[in-house]
C-alpha positions in Angstrom: -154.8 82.2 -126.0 -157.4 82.6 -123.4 -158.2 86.5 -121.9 -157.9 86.4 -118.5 -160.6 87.8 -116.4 -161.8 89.3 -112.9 -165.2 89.0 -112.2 -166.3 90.9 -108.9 -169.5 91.0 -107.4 -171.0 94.4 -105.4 -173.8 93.6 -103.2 -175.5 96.4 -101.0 -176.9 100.1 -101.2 -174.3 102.8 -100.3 -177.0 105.5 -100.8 -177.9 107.7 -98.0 -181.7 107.2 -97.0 -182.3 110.4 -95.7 -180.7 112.8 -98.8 -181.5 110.1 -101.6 -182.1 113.5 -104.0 -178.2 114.5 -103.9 -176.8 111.2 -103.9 -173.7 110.7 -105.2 -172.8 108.3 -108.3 -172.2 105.2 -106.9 -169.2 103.2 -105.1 -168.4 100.5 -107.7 -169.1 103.3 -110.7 -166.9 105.9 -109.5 -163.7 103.6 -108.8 -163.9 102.3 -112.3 -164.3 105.7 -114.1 -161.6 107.3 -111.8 -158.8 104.6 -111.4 -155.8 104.5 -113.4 -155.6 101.0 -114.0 -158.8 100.2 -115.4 -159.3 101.6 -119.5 -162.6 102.1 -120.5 -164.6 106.1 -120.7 -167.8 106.7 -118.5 -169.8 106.2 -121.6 -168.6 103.7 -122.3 -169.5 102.0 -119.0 -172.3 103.7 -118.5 -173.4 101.7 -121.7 -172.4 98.7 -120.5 -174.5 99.1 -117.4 -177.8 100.2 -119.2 -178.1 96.9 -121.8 -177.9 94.0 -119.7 -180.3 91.8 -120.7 -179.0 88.7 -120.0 -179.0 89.4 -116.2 -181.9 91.7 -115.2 -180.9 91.0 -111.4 -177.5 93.1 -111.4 -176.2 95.9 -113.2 -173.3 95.2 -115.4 -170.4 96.6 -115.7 -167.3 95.8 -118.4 -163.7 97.3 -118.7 -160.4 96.2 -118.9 -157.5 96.4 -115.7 -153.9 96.5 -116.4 -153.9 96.7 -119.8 -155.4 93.3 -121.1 -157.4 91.9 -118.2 -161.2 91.9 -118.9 -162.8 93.5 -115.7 -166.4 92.6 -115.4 -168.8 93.6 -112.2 -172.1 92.9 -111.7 -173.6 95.3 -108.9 -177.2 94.9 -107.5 -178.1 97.4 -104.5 -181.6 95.9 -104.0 -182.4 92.8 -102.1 -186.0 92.6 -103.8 -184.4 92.4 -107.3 -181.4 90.1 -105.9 -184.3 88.0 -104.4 -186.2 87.3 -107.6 -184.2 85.6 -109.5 -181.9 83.6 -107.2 -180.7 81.0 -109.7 -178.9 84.0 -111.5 -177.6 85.6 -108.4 -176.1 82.6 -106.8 -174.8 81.3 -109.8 -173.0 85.4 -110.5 -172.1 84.6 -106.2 -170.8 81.7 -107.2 -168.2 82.7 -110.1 -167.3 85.7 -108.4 -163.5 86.5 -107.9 -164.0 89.3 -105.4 -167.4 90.3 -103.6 -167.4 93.8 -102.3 -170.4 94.2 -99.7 -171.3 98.0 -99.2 -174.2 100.1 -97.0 -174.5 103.7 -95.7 -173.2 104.3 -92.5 -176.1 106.7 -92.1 -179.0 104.0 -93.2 -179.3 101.4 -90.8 -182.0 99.6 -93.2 -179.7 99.2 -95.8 -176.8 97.7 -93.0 -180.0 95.2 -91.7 -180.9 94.0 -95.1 -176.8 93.2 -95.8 -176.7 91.4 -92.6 -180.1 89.7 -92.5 -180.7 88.9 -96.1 -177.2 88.9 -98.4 -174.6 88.2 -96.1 -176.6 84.5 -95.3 -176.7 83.6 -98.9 -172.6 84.7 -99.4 -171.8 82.8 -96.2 -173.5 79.4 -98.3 -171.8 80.4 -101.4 -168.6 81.9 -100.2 -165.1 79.1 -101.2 -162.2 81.2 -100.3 -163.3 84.2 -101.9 -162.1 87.4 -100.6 -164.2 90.0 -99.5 -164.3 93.7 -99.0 -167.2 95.6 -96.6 -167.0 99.4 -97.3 -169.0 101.4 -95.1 -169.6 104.4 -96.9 -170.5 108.2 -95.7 -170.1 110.5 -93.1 -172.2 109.7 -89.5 -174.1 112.6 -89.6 -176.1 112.0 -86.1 -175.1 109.7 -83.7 -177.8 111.3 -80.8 -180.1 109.6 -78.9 -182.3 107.5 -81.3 -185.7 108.5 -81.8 -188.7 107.0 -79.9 -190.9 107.7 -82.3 -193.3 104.7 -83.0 -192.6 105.1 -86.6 -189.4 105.3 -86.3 -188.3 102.0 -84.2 -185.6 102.7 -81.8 -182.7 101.0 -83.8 -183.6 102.6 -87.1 -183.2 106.6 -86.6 -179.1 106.3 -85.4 -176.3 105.4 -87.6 -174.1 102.0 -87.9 -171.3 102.3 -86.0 -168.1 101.2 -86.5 -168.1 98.1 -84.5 -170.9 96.6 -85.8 -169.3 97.0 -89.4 -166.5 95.2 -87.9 -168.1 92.1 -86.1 -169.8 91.5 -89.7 -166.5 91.6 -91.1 -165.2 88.9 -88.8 -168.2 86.6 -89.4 -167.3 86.7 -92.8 -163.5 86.9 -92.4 -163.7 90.2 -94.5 -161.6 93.6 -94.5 -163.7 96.5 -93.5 -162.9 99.8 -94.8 -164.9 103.0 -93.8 -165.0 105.4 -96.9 -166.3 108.9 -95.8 -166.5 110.0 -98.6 -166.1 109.5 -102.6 -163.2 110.9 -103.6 -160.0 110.6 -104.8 -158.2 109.1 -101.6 -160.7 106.7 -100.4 -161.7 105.8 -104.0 -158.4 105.9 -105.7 -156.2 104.8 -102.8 -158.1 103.5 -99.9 -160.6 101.5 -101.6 -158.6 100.7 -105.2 -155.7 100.0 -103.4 -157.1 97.0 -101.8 -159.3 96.1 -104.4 -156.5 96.2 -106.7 -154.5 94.0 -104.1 -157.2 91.3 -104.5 -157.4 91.4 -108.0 -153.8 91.2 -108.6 -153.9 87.5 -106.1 -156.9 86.7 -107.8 -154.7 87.1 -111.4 -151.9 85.0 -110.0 -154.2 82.3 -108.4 -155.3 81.8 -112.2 -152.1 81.7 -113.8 -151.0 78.8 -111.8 -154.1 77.1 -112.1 -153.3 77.3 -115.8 -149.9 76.5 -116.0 -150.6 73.4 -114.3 -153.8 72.1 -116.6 -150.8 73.0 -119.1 -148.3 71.0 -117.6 -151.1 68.0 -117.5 -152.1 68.1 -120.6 -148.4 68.0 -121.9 -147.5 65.2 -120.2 -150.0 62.6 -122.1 -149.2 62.3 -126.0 -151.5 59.6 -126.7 -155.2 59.5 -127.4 -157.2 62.7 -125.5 -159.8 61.7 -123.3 -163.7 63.2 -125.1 -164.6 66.2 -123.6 -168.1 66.7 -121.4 -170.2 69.6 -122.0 -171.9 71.3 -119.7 -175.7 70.6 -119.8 -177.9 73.3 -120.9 -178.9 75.8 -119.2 -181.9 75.2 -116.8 -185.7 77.5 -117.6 -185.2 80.5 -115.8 -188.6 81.3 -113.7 -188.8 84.9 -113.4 -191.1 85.6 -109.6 -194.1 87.7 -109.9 -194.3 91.4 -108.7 -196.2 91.5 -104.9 -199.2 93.4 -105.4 -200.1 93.3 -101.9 -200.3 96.8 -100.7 -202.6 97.8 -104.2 -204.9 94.6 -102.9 -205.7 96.4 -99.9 -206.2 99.9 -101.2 -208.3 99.2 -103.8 -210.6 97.5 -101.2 -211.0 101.0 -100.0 -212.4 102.0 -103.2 -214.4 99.2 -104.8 -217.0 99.5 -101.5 -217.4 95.4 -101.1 -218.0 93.9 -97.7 -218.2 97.3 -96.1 -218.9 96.6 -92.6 -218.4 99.9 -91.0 -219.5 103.8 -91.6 -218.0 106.6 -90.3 -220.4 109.5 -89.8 -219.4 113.2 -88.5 -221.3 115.1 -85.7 -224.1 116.4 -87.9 -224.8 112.5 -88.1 -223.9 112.9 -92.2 -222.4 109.9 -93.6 -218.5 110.5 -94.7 -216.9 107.3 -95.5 -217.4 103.2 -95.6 -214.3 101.2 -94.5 -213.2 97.4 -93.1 -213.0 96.6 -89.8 -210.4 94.3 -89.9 -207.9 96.7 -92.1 -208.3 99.3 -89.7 -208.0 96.6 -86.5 -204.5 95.5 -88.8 -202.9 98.7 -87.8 -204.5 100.1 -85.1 -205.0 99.1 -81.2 -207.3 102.4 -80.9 -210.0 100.5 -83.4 -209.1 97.3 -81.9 -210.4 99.2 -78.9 -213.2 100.3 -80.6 -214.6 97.3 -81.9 -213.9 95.0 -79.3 -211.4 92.5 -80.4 -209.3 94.0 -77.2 -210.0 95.4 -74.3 -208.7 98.1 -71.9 -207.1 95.7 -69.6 -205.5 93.9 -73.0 -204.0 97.1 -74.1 -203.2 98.7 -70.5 -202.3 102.3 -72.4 -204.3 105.1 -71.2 -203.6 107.5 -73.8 -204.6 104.8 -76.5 -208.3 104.4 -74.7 -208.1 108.2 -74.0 -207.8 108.8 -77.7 -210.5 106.1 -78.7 -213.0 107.8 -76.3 -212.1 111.7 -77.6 -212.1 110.5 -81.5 -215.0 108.1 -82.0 -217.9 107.1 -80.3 -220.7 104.0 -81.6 -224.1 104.3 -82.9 -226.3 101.5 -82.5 -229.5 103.8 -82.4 -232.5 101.4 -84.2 -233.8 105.1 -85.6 -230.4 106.6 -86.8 -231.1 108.3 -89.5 -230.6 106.2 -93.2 -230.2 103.5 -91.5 -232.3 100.3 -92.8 -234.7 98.3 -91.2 -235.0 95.1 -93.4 -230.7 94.8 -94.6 -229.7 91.2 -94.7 -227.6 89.8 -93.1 -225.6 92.7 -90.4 -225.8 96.0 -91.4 -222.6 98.1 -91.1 -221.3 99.4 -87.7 -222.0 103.1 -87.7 -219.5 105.4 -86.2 -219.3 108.5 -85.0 -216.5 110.6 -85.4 -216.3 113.7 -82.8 -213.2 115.9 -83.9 -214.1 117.5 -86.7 -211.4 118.8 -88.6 -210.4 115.1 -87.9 -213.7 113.9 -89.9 -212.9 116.4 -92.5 -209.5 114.5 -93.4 -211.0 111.0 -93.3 -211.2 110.2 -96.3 -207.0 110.6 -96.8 -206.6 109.4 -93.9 -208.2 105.9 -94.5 -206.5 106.0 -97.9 -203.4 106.6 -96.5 -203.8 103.7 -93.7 -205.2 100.9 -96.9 -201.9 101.7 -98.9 -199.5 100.5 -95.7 -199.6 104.0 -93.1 -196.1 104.9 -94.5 -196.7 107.4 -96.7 -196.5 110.5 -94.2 -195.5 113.3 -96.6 -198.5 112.9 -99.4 -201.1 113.0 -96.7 -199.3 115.6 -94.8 -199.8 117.4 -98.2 -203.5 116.5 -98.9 -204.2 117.4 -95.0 -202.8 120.7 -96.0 -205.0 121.0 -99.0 -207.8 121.1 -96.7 -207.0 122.4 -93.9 -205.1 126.3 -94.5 -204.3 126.9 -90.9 -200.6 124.9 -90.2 -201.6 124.3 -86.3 -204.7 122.4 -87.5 -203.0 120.0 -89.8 -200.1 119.2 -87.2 -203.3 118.3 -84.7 -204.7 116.5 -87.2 -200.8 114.4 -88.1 -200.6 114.1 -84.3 -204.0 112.7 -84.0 -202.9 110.0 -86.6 -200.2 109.2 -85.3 -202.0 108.5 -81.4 -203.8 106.5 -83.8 -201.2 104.4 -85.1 -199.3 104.4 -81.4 -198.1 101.5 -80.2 -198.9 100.5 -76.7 -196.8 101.0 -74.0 -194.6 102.9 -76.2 -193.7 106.7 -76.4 -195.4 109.1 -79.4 -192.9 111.4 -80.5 -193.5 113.0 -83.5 -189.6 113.2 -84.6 -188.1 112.3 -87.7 -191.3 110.2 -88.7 -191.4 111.5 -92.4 -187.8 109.1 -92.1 -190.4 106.3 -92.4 -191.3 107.4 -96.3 -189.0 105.1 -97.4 -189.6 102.2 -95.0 -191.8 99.1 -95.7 -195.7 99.7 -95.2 -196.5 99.3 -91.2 -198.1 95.9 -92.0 -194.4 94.8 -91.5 -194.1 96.1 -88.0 -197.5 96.5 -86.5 -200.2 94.6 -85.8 -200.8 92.1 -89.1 -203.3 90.5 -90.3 -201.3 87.3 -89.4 -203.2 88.1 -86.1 -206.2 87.3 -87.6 -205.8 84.2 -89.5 -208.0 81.3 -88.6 -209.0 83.6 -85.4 -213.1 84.3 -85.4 -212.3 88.2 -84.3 -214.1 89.8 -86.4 -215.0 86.9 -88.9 -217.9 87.0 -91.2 -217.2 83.8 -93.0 -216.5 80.0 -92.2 -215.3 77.4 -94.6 -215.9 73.9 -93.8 -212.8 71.7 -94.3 -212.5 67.9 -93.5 -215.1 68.0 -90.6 -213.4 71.3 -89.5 -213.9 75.1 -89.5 -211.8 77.5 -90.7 -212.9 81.7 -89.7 -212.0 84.1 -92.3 -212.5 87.8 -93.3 -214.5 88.1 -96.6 -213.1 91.9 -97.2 -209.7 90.5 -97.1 -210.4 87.6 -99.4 -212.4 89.9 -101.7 -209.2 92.1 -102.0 -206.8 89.5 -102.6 -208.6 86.5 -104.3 -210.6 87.5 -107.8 -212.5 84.3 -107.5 -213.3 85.1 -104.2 -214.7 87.8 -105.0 -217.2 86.7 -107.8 -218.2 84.2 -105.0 -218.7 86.4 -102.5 -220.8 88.9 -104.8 -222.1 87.3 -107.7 -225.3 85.1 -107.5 -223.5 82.0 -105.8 -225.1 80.8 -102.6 -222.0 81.9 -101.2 -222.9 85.0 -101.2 -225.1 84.8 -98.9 -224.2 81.8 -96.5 -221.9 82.0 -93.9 -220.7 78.7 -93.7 -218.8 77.1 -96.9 -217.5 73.6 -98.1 -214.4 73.5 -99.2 -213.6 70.1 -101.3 -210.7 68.8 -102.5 -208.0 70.4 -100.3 -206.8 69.0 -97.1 -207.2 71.8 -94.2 -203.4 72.2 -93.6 -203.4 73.1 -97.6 -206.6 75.6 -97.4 -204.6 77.2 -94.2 -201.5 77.9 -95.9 -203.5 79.3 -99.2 -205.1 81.6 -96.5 -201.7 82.8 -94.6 -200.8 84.1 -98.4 -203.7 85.9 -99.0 -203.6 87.5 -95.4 -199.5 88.2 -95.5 -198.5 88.1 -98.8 -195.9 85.2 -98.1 -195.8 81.3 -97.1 -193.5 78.4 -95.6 -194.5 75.0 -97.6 -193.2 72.2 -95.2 -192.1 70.2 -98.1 -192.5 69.1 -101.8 -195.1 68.0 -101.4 -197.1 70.6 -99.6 -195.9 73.0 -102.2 -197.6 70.7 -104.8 -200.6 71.0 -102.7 -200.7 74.8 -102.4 -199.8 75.4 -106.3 -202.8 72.7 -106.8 -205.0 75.2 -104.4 -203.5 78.7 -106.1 -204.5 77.4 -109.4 -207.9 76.2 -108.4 -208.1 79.9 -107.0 -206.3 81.3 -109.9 -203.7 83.2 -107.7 -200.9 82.9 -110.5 -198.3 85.1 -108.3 -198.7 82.2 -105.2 -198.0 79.4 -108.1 -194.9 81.2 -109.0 -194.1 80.8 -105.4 -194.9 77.2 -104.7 -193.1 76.7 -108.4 -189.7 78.3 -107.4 -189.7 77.0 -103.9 -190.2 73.2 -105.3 -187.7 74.2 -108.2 -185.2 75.5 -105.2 -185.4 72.0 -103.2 -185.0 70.0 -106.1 -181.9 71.7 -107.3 -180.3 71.9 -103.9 -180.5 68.0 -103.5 -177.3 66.1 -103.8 -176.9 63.4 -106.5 -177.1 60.8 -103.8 -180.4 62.1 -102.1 -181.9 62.5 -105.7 -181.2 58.7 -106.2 -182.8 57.5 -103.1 -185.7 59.9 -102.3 -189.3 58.5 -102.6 -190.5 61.8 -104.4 -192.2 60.2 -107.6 -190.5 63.3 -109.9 -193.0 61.7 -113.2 -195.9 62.2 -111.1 -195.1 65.7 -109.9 -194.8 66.5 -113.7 -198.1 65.5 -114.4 -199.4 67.1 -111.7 -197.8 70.5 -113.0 -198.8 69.9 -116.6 -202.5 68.9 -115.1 -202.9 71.7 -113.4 -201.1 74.5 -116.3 -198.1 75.0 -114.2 -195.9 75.1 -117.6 -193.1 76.4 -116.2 -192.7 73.9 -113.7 -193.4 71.2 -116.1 -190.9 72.6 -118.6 -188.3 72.9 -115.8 -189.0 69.4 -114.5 -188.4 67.9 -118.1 -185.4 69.3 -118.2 -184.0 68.3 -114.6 -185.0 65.1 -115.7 -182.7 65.3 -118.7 -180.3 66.8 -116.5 -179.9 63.8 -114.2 -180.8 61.2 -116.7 -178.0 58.5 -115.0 -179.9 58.8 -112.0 -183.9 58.9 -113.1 -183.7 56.8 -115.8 -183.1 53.8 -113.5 -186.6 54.2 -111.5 -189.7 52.5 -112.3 -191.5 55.7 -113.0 -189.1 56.7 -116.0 -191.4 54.3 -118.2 -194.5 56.7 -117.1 -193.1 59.3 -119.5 -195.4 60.0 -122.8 -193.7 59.2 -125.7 -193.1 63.3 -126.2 -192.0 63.9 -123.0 -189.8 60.5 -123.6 -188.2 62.0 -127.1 -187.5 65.4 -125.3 -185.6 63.6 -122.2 -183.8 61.4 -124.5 -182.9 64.0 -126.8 -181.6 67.0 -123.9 -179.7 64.3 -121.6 -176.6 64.5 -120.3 -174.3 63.2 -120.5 -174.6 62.6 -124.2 -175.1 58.7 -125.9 -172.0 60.3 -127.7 -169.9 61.1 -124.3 -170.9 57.6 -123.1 -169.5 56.1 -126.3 -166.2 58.0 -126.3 -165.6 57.3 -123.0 -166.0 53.3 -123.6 -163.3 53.8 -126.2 -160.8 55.4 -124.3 -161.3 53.3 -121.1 -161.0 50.2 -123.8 -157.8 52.2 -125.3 -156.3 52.8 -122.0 -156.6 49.6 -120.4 -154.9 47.9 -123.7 -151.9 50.6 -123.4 -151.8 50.0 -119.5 -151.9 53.9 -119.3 -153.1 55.8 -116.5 -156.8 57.2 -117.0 -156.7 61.2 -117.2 -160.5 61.1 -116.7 -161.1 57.8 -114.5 
């Protein structure tokens, strides 16, 4: 006899932001350890959770609910890990029973990234599957939102109720507010209706059985063969962003310095990049003219550009060379100088995102012994990091710890991309230029960076041919190196880009252009597979050409996959004779299932039966 069994899926983080070090154990691990219906110790789950392996993506829960139902959740509280392997998560979506959707009422982050990133993917997914939005925690301050530039306005307040409960109508969900963890609304608020859903969820499966019962009963003669399932798809597994490291370690390798910082005794203190520092900041926009005062129209950012920093461009300054190639480094004066003293942190601190407010905080402190000096120097930061026309207010910014990197809501260095601010490079493409930024290419392109300072004539040319990518391609290869994300229009621009990322050897951007052709493919219907012009032979031995072997492993097996409808195309016969034996031996359906099926139809039609399977 079969087990029955519930399978619920928790989506969401019900952690409090702001007192992460006393957070509680969790919503979906606290019901299961504390309800009465569900058997099974905390170690017991707790082992359960810890040796997944099968599913990296969610944390796994098993027990058993009213005595001899098998209870099995999977809960993932991070859209990152839900994002990186998607064919897991939508297929866990996708076989869920229940899906119980959960944020902090006190972490507005955590509400955005349930509305903005899972509840899309649930509403493709979701087939009359009930669903439960807990709101979780106490709204400890629901004042005036702070103005902080850090801080954006939305972020500092709470989620209120109604906006819990317009999500839940999108969805057609029931909200439930949970203030706390405890017996009541674990036990009996929350368990109560999740135990209401379960128990419908039970009975919709019963029937469903009773009647494939009923069906199979009702025909004594010869049983129709059975179809397997085709195996399993290659799981691609994304590569880790290493963004953020890219740009600090530019900091520290010294290549395509094109600015010094000196302090008022005219003594050098650090190198840097202009265009990192013009990323974040319209005070060294200011400074090195990619914007003016009348672009900006914010007089304490220009105030704070004339008190902080002022340009050398003295022919005699001291150290500075007369014969460098090429131009020599901006030299910059810095006037404050407690301010000068801290550079060096504070640079560091801007090249790993300007997030981090409490370690530099720390190594300002380090430095500096006397309290009112550091909070100058924090403040003076933060004027630098001000965004125009906005207020400074220096509340609740150390709130921003656990935020994304200000590259995500500043000034990018999308803004620079194919723009010639700042450029010190141009690459030639199809009778076209293309501006670009050697620091940030150095940082984020290894063979880039042999280029740029080996002994190539790269090195030291300014203008550069680029063959064998079409312009559209090359700009797209750039928007990842400058973001750390890209858009292919199509198939075949994603073959383009991987072709481009492998002739640049950025493996993480193959993965990309891998998993979004892999995503399109699978999300075609048989119909639009069977009439598309997309030769799928070539595209394998484009893959295989150019050692994308996950791709070209994948693509074998789609083609196995969907043999009916491939095998009928002219380009079928372009397979090598391996790649011929390993379709002809993973298809589905089977020669065997085709066979079987013959008979039956043939054993049928002689009876004058009604077909079970036709």
């Amino acid at each position: 006899m079969t087990e029955l069994s519930i399978h619920i899926v928790a989506l969401g983080n019900e952690g409090d932001a702001f007192h992460q070090d006393n957070r509680p154990s969790g919503l979906i691990r606290t019901y299961l350890g504390r309800s009465p219906l569900v058997s099974g110790d905390e170690s017991s789950l707790l082992l359960n959770a810890t040796s997944t392996v099968a599913r990296p993506v969610f944390t796994e829960y098993q027990a058993s609910a009213f005595g001899n139902v098998k209870l099995v959740v999977h809960d993932c509280p991070v859209w990152d890990i839900f994002d990186s392997d998607w064919y897991t998560s939508r297929n866990l979506i996708g076989s869920a029973d229940i899906i119980v959707i959960k944020y902090n009422v006190n972490d507005k982050f955590s509400f955005h990234e349930v509305k903005d990133n899972y509840i899309p993917v649930i509403k493709r997914a979701l087939n009359s599957v009930p669903v439960i939005i807990a709101a979780v925690g106490t709204r400890q301050n629901e004042e005036l939102p702070c103005t902080c530039p850090l801080c954006t306005s939305d972020r500092g307040s709470c989620v209120s109720t109604t906006e819990g409960i317009q999500l839940a109508k999108e969805l057609g969900a029931t909200y439930l507010e949970l203030h706390s963890l405890d017996d009541f609304y674990i036990g009996k608020y929350f368990g109560g209706v999740l135990e209401y859903f379960m128990i419908q969820a039970l009975n919709q499966k019963t029937s469903e059985k009773m009647k494939k019962r009923k069906m199979s009963n009702s025909f004594h003669g010869v049983r129709p063969p059975q179809l397997e399932q085709p195996e399993k798809m290659p799981v691609l597994k994304a590569e880790a962003s290493h963004y953020n490291s890219d740009l600090n370690n530019l900091l520290f390798c010294c290549q395509c310095v094109d600015v010094v910082f000196y302090n008022p005794d005219l003594k050098e203190v650090a190198e840097a990049h202009k265009i990192v520092l013009c990323a974040v900041s319209h005070v060294f926009m200011l400074l090195f003219n990619v914007k003016s005062p009348a672009d900006i129209q914010d007089s304490s950012i220009i105030r704070t550009t004339q008190d902080l920093f002022a340009i050398n461009r003295d022919t005699a300054f001291p150290g500075a060379s007369q014969d460098s190639p090429g131009n020599p480094p901006l030299r910059v004066i810095v006037k404050d100088a407690l301010f000068c003293s801290c550079l060096s942190d504070i640079l560091r601190f801007i090249y790993s995102g300007a997030f981090q407010w409490e370690e530099l905080e720390e190594d300002i402190r380090k430095k500096l012994k006397d309290s009112g000096d550091v909070s100058n120097v924090i403040e003076k930061v933060k004027c630098i990091l001000k965004t125009p026309g906005k207020i400074n207010c220096l509340r609740n910014c150390k709130t921003y710890q656990a935020r994304k990197p200000l590259w995500f809501y500043n000034t990018s260095l999308k803004f620079f991309l194919n723009k010639p601010m700042l450029a010190d490079v141009v690459f030639e493409i199809q009778g076209t230029t293309v501006p670009a930024h050697r620091a940030i290419l150095v940082a984020r392109c290894e063979v880039m960076a042999a280029m740029f300072n080996g002994n190539y004539m790269e090195a030291k040319s300014v203008l550069i041919p680029v063959y064998g990518v079409s312009k559209e391609t090359f700009l797209s290869f750039l928007e990842y190196l400058y973001t750390d994300s890209c858009c292919p229009a199509g198939i075949f621009q994603a073959m383009c880009l991987l072709i481009c990322a492998e002739m640049y050897q950025v493996s993480r951007l193959q993965h990309i252009c891998e998993l979004f052709i892999i995503t399109q493919l699978q999300s075609m219907p048989s119909r639009e597979l069977a009439s598309m012009n997309l030769d799928i032979v070539d595209l394998l031995k484009k893959a295989k050409f150019h050692h994308s072997e996950c791709l070209s492993t994948w693509l074998l097996h789609f083609i196995a996959t969907n043999y009916l409808i491939f095998s009928q195309k002219p380009e079928f016969q372009d397979l090598s004779v391996e790649e011929r034996s390993f379709v002809e031996k993973h298809r589905w359906p089977s020669n065997m299932y085709l066979k079987q099926l013959a008979e039956y139809r043939k054993y049928i039609h002689s009876r004058k039966c009604r077909c079970l399977v036709m």
